[in-house]
C-alpha positions in Angstrom: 76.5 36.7 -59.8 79.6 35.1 -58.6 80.5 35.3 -54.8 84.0 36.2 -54.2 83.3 36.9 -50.1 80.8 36.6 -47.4 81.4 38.6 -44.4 78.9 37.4 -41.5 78.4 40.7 -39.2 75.6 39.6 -36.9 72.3 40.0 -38.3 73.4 40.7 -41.6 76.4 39.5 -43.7 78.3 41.6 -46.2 78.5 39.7 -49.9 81.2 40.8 -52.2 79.7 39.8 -55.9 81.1 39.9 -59.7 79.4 39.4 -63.1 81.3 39.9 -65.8 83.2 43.5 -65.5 81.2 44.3 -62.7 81.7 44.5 -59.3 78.4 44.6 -56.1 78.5 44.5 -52.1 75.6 43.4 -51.0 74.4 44.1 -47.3 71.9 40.6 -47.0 70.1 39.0 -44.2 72.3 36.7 -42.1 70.3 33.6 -43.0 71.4 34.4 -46.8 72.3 31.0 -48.9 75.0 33.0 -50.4 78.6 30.9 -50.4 82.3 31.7 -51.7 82.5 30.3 -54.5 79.0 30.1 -55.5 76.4 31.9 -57.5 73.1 33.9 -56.8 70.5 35.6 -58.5 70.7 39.4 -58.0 67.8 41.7 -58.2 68.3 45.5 -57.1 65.5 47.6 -55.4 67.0 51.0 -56.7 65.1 52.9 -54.6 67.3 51.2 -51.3 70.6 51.5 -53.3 73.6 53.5 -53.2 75.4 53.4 -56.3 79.2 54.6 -56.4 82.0 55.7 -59.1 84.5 53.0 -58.5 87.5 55.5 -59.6 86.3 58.5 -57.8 84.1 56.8 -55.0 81.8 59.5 -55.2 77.9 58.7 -55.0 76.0 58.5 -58.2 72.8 57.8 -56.9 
């Protein structure tokens, strides 16, 4: 996925991603390699996820 923005937040950093139509905001460890600007590979643990309607902003999962 495309980064758009990394937000460093102390022992975590906040990563704004897009793929195609698709939007992601990652919570990763601090020590991530993710830059602006760059790619990473994205795998989703769906059983730590919260997955929201963008138009509504109501949880789907």
């Amino acid at each position: 996925m495309q980064v758009e923005v990394v937000e460093p937040m102390g022992s975590t950093s906040v990563v704004y991603l897009r793929a195609g139509g698709h939007s992601l905001i990652a919570q990763l460890d601090a020590a991530t390699k993710a830059r602006e600007g760059g790619t990473i590979d994205v795998v989703i643990d769906t059983a730590a996820s919260h997955i929201f309607d963008a138009e509504t902003e109501r949880a789907v999962v």
